[in-house]
C-alpha positions in Angstrom: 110.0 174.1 262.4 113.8 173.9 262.2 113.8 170.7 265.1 111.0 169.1 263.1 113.1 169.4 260.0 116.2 168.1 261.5 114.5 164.9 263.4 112.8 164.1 259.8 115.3 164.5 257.8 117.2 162.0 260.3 114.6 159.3 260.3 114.1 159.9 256.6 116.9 157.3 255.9 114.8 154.7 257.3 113.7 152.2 254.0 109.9 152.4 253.4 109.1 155.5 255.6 111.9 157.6 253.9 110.2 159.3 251.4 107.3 161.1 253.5 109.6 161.7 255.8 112.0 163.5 253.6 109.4 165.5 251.8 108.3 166.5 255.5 112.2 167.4 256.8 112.5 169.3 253.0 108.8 171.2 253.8 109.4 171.9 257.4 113.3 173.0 256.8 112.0 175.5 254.4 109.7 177.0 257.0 112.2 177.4 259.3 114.8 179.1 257.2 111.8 181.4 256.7 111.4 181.9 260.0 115.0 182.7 260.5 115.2 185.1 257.7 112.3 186.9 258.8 113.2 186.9 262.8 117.1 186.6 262.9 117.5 186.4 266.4 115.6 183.2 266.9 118.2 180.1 266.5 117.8 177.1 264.5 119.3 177.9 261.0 121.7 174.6 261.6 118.9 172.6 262.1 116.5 173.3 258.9 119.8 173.5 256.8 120.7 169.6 258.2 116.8 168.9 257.8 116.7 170.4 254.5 119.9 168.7 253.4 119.1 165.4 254.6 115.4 165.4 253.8 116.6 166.5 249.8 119.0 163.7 249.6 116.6 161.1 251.2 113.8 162.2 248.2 116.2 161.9 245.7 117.6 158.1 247.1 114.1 156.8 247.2 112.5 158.2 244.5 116.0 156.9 242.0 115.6 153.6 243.8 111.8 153.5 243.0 113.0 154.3 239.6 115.7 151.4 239.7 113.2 148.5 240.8 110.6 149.7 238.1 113.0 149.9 235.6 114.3 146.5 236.7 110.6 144.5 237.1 109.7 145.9 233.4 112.7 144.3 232.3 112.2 140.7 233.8 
């Protein structure tokens, strides 16, 4: 789960497929810091903790630019 999260939450910067993607690296970094807590001798805590950072950051980029182009097409 922890590579999953990292290679999501690195494609989740990629415009139009960012969002899923970035719900999936948040999701699938959680998992795998659960994993880790619960087994401590199995290695990845790097990668959910990049996946889960990036993944986070991606959700709340999109979903505030979704926000911006609403707010911006109600206006006009």
């Amino acid at each position: 789960m922890a590579l999953w999260s990292y290679y999501l939450g690195v494609f989740s910067v990629i415009p139009c497929f960012g969002l899923p993607l970035g719900i999936g690296a948040v999701i699938c970094g959680w998992q795998g810091l659960q994993s880790f807590r619960s087994h401590p001798e199995i290695r990845g805590k790097t990668h959910s903790y990049v996946g889960l950072g990036l993944g986070l950051a991606s959700v709340v980029v999109h979903l505030a630019l979704i926000i911006i182009v609403a707010l911006n097409s109600h206006i006009t």
